[in-house]
ROTI-189126 format. One record per residue (C-alpha): x, y, z. Coordinates in steps of 0.5 Angstrom, whole numbers. Layout:
<nodes>
NODE    xx    yy    zz
NODE     X     Y     Z
...
</nodes>
This chain:
<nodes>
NODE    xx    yy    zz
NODE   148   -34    75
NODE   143   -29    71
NODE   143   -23    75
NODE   136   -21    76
NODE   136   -14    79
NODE   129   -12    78
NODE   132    -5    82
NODE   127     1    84
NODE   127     5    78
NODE   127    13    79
NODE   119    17    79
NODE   120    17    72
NODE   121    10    71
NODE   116     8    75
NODE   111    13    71
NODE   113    12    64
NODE   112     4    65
NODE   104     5    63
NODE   101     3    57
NODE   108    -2    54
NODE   102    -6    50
NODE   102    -4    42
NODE    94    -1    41
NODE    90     0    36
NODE    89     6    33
NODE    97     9    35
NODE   102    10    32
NODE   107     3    35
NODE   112     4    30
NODE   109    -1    25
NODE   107    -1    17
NODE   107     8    17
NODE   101     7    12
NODE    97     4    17
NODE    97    -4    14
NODE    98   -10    17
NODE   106   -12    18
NODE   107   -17    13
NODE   109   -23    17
NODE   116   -25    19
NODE   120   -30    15
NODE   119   -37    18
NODE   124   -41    14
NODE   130   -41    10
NODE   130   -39     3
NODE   134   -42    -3
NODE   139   -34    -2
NODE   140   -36     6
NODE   147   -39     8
NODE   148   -40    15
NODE   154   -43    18
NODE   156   -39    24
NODE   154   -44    31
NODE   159   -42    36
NODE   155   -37    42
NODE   156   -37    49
NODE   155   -41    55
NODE   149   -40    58
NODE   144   -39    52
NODE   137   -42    53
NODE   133   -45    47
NODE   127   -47    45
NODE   124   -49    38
NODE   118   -45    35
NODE   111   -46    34
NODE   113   -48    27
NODE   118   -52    28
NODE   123   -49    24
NODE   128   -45    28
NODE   130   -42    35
NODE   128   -37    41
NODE   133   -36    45
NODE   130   -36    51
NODE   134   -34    56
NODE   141   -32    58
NODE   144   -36    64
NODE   150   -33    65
NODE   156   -26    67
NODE   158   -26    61
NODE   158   -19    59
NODE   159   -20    52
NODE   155   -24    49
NODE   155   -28    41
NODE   149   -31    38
NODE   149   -36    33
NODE   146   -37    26
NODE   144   -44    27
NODE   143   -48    32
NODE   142   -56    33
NODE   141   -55    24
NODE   137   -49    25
NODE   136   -41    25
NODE   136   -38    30
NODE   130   -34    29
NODE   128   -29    36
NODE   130   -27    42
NODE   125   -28    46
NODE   121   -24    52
NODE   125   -21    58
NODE   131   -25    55
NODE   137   -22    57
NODE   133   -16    62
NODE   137   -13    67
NODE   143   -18    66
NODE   150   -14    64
NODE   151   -13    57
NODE   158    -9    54
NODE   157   -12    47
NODE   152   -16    44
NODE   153   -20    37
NODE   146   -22    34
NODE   146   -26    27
NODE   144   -25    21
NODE   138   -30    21
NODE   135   -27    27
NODE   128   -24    25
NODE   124   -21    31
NODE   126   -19    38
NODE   121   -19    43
NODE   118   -14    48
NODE   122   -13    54
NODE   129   -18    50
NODE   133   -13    53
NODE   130    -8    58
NODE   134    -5    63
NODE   141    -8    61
NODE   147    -4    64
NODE   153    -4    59
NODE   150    -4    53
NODE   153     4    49
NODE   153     2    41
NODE   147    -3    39
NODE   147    -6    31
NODE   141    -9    29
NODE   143   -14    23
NODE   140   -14    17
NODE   134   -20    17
NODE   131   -17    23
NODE   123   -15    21
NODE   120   -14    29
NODE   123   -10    34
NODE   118   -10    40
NODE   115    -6    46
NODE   121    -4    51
NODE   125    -8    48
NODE   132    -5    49
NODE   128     0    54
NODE   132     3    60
NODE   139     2    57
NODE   142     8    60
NODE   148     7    57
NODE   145     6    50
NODE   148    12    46
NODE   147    10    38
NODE   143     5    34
NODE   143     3    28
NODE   137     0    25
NODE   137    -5    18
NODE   134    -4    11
NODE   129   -10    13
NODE   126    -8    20
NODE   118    -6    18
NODE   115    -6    26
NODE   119    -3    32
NODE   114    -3    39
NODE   112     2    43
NODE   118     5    48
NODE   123     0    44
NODE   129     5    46
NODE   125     9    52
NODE   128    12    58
NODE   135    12    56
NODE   138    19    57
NODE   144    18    54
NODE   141    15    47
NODE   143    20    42
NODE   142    18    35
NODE   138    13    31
NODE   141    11    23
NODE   136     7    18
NODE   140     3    13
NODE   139     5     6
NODE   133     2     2
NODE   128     0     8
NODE   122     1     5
NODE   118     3    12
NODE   123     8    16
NODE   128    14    15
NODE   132    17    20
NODE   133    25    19
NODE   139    28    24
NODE   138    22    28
NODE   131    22    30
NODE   127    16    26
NODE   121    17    21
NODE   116    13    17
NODE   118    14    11
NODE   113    18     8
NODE   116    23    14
NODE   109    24    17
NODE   109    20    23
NODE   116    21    28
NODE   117    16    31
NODE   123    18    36
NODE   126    23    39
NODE   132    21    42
NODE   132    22    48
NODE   140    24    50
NODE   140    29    44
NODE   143    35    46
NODE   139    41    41
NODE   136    45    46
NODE   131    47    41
NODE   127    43    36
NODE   122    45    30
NODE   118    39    28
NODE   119    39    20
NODE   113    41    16
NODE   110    35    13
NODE   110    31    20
NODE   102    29    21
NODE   103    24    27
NODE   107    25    34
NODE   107    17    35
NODE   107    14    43
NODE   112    16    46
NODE   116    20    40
NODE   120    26    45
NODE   118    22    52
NODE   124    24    56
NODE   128    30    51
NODE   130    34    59
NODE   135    37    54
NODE   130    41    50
NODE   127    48    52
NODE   123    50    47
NODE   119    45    41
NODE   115    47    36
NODE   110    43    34
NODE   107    46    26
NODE   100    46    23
NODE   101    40    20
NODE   101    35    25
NODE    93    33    27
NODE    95    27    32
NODE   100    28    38
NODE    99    21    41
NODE    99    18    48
NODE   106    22    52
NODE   109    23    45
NODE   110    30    49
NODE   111    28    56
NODE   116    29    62
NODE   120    35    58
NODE   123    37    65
NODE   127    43    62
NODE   121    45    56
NODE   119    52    57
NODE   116    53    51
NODE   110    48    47
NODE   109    53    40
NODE   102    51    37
NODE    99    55    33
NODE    92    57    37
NODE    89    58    31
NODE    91    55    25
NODE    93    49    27
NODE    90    42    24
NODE    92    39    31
NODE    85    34    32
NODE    87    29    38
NODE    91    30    43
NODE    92    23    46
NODE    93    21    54
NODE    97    24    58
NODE   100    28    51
NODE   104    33    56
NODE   104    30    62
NODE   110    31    67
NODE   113    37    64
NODE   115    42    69
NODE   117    48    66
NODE   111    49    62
NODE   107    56    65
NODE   101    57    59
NODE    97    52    54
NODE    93    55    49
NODE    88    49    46
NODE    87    50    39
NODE    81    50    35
NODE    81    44    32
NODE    82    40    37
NODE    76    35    37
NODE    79    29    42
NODE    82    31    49
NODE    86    24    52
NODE    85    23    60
NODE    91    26    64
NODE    94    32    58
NODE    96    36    64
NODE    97    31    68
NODE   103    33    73
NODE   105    39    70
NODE   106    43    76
NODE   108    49    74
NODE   102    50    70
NODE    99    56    71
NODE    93    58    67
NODE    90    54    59
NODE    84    56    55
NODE    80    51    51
NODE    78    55    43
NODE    76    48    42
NODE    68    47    44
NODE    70    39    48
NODE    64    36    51
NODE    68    34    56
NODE    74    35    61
NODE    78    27    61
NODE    80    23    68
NODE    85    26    71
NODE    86    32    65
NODE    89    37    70
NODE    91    33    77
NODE    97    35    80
NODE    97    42    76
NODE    98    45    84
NODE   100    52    81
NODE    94    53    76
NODE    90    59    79
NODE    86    61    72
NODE    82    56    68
NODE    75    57    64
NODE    72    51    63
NODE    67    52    56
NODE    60    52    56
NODE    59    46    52
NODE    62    42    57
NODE    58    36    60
NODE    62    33    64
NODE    68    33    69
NODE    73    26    69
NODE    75    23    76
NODE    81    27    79
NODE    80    32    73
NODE    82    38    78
NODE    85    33    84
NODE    91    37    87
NODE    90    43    84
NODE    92    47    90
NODE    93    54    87
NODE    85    55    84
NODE    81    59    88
NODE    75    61    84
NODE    72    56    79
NODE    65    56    74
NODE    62    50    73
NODE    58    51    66
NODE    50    51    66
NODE    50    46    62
NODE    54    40    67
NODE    50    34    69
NODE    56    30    71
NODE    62    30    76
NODE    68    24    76
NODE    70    21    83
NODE    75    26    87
NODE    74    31    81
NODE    76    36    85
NODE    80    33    91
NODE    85    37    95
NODE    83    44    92
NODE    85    47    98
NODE    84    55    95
NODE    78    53    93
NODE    72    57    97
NODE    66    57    94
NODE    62    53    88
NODE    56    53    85
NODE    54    45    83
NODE    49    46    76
NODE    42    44    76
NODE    44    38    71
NODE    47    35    76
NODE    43    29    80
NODE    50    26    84
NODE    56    28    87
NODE    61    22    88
NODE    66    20    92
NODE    72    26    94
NODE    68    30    89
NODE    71    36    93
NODE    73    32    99
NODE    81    36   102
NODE    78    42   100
NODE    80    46   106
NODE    77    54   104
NODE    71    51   102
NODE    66    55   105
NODE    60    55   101
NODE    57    50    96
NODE    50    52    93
NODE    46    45    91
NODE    42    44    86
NODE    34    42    87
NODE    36    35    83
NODE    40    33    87
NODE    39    26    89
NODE    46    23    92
NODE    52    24    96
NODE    58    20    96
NODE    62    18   101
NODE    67    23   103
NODE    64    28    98
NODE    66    34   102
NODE    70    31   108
NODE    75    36   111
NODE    72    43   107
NODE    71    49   111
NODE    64    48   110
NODE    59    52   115
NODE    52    51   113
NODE    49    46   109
NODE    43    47   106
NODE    40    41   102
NODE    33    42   104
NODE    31    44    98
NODE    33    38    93
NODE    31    30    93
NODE    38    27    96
NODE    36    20    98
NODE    42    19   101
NODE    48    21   104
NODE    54    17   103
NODE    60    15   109
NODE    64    21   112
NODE    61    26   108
NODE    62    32   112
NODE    67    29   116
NODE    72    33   120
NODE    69    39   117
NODE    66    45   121
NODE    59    45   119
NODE    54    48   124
NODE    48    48   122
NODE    44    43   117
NODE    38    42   113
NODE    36    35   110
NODE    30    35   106
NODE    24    31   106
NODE    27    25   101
NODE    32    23   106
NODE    32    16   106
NODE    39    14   109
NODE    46    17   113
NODE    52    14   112
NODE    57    11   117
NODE    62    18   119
NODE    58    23   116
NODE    58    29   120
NODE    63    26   126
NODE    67    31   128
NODE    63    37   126
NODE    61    43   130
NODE    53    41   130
NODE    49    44   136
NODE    41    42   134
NODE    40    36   129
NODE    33    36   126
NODE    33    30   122
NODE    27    29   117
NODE    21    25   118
NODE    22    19   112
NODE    29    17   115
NODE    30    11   116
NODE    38     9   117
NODE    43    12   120
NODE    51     8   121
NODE    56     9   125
NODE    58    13   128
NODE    55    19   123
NODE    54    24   130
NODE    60    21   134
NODE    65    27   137
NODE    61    34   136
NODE    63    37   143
NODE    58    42   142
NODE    51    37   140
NODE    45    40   144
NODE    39    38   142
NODE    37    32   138
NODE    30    31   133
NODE    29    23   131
NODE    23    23   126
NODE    18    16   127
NODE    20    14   121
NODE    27    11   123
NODE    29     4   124
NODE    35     3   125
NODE    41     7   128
NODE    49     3   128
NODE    53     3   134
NODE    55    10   137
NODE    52    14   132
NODE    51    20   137
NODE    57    17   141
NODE    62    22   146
NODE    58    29   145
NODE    57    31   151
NODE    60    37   154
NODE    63    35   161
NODE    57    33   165
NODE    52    35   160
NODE    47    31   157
NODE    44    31   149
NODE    36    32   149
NODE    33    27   145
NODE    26    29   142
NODE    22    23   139
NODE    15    21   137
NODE    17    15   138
NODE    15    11   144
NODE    20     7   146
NODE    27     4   142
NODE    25     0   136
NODE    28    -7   136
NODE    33    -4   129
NODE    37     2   135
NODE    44    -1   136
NODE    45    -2   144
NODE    50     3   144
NODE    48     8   139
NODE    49    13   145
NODE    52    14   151
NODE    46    12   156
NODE    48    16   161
NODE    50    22   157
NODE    42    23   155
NODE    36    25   156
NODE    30    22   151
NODE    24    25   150
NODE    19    20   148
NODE    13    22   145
NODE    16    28   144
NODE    13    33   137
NODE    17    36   132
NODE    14    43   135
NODE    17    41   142
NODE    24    40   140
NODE    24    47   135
NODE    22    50   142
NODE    27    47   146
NODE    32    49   141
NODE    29    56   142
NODE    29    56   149
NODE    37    53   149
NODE    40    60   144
NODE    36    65   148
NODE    41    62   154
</nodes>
């Protein structure tokens, strides 16, 4: 029976499965001049004799579109050495198809000589399988196709082969070396690692290689996707002037590099693609060349030893998730020319205690800064009209936050559990104050401004607020948005409210305490939840003027 072990791979496995697809624009191992594949060979030339047609038990197949050959489709069997045949049922046998053989266990595989293409995924995850011969005819090798073989240690291409997919002999930590047949006129090999033929583009690095050391050769222009993912064995690469695209992950997960030589200064780098230098955790310093003129999402992303980059470059901004998880970066300056910061794009940077943001920023990403927990104080630009959601939310040292006057929106859980002690927002145009904003926080004093419109649900629960003197012009306020303040005193509910959720000001007595209530208000509006407040725990002032309760706050501090 087909053993389709789809096991919990390691953290490795589990990362690198991003981005399988063949994308335009990158290198995915496809005609190196840029053309298009030439289309494969469909029928059988007059210079084509196929007789073998003995296979294996447990072979499935199905006639292509075309109706002129086979695709082996799937394999039924414990078998561990597998043959295929040329012909079958009078024709060639012409693909191995998607997941055919994934994750069956394979020691030894016979392809034919009139196979041309083997599809994405054919054989992902198969145990056994140490020296792989692709046979000459073969045109198309696909994305992952002989993925996660950690058995694999050789491979031998043939002189007909034209395009080889993204990750095709990925996460194979044992795979050591890659040979071209002589005479293809797309790829070459040098010292086992495969090139485009030019030697421009190099596309794969394997990744059992044992040099601890590397210098990419000097005509090399182009990193491919994936092109040294998962090398654990280097130390040092050095990557030379000429090459101006390093692309999705080509240098990513080097577990032991400690060492990424470019030259700062002198280098034609132009692109450095997603996640480019993801996962590398030797990696103590980054200088971003001058040349630079495209930054990928996530080029740091995991690089946990990763303590301080400088930007020569002038990048108008800072991608998704550029730094996430860099926990020991502590030094960073972000350019002037920098218009906006990336979801996450400092998310979980632990160590950065001190961070300025440019003149010149008018925009911050979804939990941009999330968990930087040394992270004391921060000035927001005057650009900046929004705070999203997390923008600094588990920032546990933040004490201090300067607002701008533009300012007109703060998403949910924006500063929820920061250090903060005093917010001062009477001086921009918020509207709004989204959902656990200030939750769990130390804030004890708050000015809202005059345009505040709406509090969200959670928004300052379990804070230490004494007074609240909300703003004339508020109209809602959710759940539970002053819920546990042990300490809440005296509270100011303008005119203009209309609505207050379910235990907005629930359980903020002390003891046998009461909260005073002050309100112009002459009764409840219809729009007030029965269970906004715990009745018997307050005391409500109606009729009551703004000067009443400031005055009564005064009365209760003097005590």
């Amino acid at each position: 029976m087909k053993q389709k072990l789809f096991l919990a791979a390691s953290a490795l496995l589990a990362f690198g499965l991003a981005g399988c697809d063949q994308i335009p624009g990158s290198s995915s191992l496809s005609t190196p001049d840029g053309s298009e594949t030439p289309s494969l060979t469909d029928t059988p030339t007059s210079s084509e004799v196929y007789t073998k047609t003995d296979y294996t038990d447990g072979l499935m197949f199905e006639l292509n579109e075309a109706g002129d050959g086979y695709i082996v489709t799937d394999y039924l069997s414990i078998e561990e050495e597998v043959v295929l045949p040329e012909l079958y049922e009078g024709l060639p046998v012409r693909e191995i198809g998607p997941e055919c053989f994934q994750y069956d266990d394979i020691t030894a595989i016979e392809l034919p000589i009139s196979l041309r293409k083997i599809d994405d995924n054919a054989f992902e995850g198969v145990t056994g399988l140490v020296d792989l011969v692709v046979p000459e005819g073969v045109e198309e090798i696909g994305n992952e196709s002989f993925y996660y073989i950690s058995t694999l240690k050789t491979v031998s291409l043939p002189s007909t082969l034209k395009s080889v997919g993204q990750k095709a002999f990925g996460l194979a930590d044992g795979f050591k070396e890659i040979n071209v047949a002589e005479g293809n006129e797309y790829f070459k090999d040098v010292n086992g690692v495969l090139f485009s033929k030019d030697g421009t583009t190099l596309y794969v690095y394997p990744e059992g290689k044992a040099n601890t050391t590397y210098d990419i050769p000097k005509d090399v222009k182009v990193l491919a996707s994936h092109a040294f993912y998962g090398a654990s064995n280097l130390s040092s690469l050095t990557i030379p002037d000429s090459v101006e695209t390093i692309e999705e992950r080509a240098c990513a997960a080097l577990f032991n590099c400690t060492q990424i030589t470019v030259n700062p200064t002198s280098s034609k780098l132009k692109v450095i693609g997603d996640r480019a230098f993801a996962e590398n955790h030797g990696i103590s310093t980054f200088i971003i060349p001058l040349s630079v003129e495209t930054l990928g999402e996530g080029v740091f992303d995991g690089d946990y030893y990763l303590t301080s980059v400088s930007f020569l470059n002038q990048p108008s901004a800072i991608p998704a998730s550029f730094f996430e998880g860099c926990s020991k970066l502590a030094t960073v300056s972000i350019p002037s020319t920098v218009k906006s910061i990336g979801a996450d794009a400092f998310a979980s940077c632990g160590a950065l205690s001190i961070l300025n943001l440019p003149a010149g920023l008018e925009e911050i990403g979804t939990g941009a800064f999330e968990g930087c927990r040394s992270l004391t104080s921060i000035t927001i630009p005057e650009k900046v009209t929004a705070i999203p959601e997390g923008a600094f939310a588990y920032c546990n040292a933040l004490g201090r936050v300067d607002f701008p006057a533009g300012l007109s929106s703060i998403g949910d859980r924006a500063f929820t559990q920061t250090g903060l002690g005093t917010v001062d927002l009477s001086k921009t145009k918020v509207t709004t104050i989204g959902n656990v904003v200030f939750y769990n926080t130390s804030v004890s004093e708050v000015k809202f401004p005059s345009t505040l419109t709406s509090i969200g649900d959670q928004a300052f629960q379990n804070t230490t607020l004494v007074n609240v003197e909300l703003n004339e012009g508020l109209k809602s306020i959710g759940e539970w948005a002053f819920g546990d303040i042990a300490e809440l005193k005296n509270v100011y509910l303008p005119s203009t409210l209309e609505s207050i959720a379910d235990c907005a000001f629930q359980y903020n007595q002390i003891g046998d305490g009461v909260v005073n209530y002050y309100t112009p208000l002459t009764a409840i509006p219809a729009g007030f939840s029965d269970k906004w407040i715990v009745e018997e725990a307050a005391n409500i002032h109606y009729g009551s003027s703004l000067s009443e309760y400031q005055a009564a706050v005064a009365a209760s501090e003097a005590e």
